[in-house]
C-alpha positions as CSV (number, residue, x, y, z in Angstrom):
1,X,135.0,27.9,135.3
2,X,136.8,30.5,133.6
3,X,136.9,33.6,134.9
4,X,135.3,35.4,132.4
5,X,132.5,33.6,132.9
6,X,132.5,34.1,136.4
7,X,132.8,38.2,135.3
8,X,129.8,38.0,133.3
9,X,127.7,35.9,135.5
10,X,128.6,39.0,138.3
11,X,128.0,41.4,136.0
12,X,124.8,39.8,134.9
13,X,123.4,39.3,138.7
14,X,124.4,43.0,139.5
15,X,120.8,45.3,138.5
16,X,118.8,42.0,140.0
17,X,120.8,42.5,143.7
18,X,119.7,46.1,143.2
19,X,116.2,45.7,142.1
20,X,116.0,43.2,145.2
21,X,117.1,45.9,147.3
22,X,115.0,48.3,146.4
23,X,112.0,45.5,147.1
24,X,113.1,44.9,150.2
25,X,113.5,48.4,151.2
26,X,109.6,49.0,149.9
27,X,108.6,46.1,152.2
28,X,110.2,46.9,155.2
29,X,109.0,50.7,155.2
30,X,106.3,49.8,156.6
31,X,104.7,53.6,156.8
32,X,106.4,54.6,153.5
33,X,107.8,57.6,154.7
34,X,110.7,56.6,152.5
35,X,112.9,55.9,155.3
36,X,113.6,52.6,157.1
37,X,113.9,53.1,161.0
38,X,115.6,50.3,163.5
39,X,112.0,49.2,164.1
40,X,111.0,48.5,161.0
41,X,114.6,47.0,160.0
42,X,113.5,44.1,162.7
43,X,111.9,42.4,159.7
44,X,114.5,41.6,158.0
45,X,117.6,39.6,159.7
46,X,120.4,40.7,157.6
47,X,119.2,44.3,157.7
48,X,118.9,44.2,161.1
49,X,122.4,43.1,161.6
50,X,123.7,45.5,159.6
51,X,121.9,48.8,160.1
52,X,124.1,50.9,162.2
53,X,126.9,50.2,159.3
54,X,124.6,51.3,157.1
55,X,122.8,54.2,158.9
56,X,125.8,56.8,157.7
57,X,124.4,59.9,159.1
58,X,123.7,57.5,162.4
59,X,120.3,59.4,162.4
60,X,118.6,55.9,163.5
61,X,116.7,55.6,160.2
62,X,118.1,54.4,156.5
63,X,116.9,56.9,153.9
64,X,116.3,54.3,150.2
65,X,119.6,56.2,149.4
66,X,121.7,54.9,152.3
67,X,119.9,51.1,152.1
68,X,120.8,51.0,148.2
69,X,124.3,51.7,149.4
70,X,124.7,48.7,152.1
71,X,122.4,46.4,150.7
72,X,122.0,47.0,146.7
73,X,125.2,45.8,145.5
């Protein structure tokens, strides 16, 4: 595969990661405070696994900002 068709499949797959995100962020706040907390992160494996990366302030909650960040790429 060339790799400029490797680029553009990237490329293309890049707003669906985010949208998926963002979906998955809706599901797991479960009390749509707009944040996700530890608890409701249990959900979700890979969330889960990686929340304290994720939770930059290290306030124990990921606000939709600091999910996108982690998990929206």
């Amino acid at each position: 595969m060339s790799k400029y068709l490797v680029l553009v499949l990237v490329l293309a797959a890049t707003p669906a990661l985010a949208q998926d995100a963002a979906l998955v962020f809706a599901a797991l706040d479960a009390n749509k405070d707009g944040q996700v907390t530890q608890a409701e992160a249990e959900k979700n494996a890979a969330v889960k696994q990686q929340f304290a990366a994720a939770d930059t302030n290290h306030d124990g909650k990921l606000t939709k900002d600091e999910f996108m960040a982690a998990f929206g790429h």
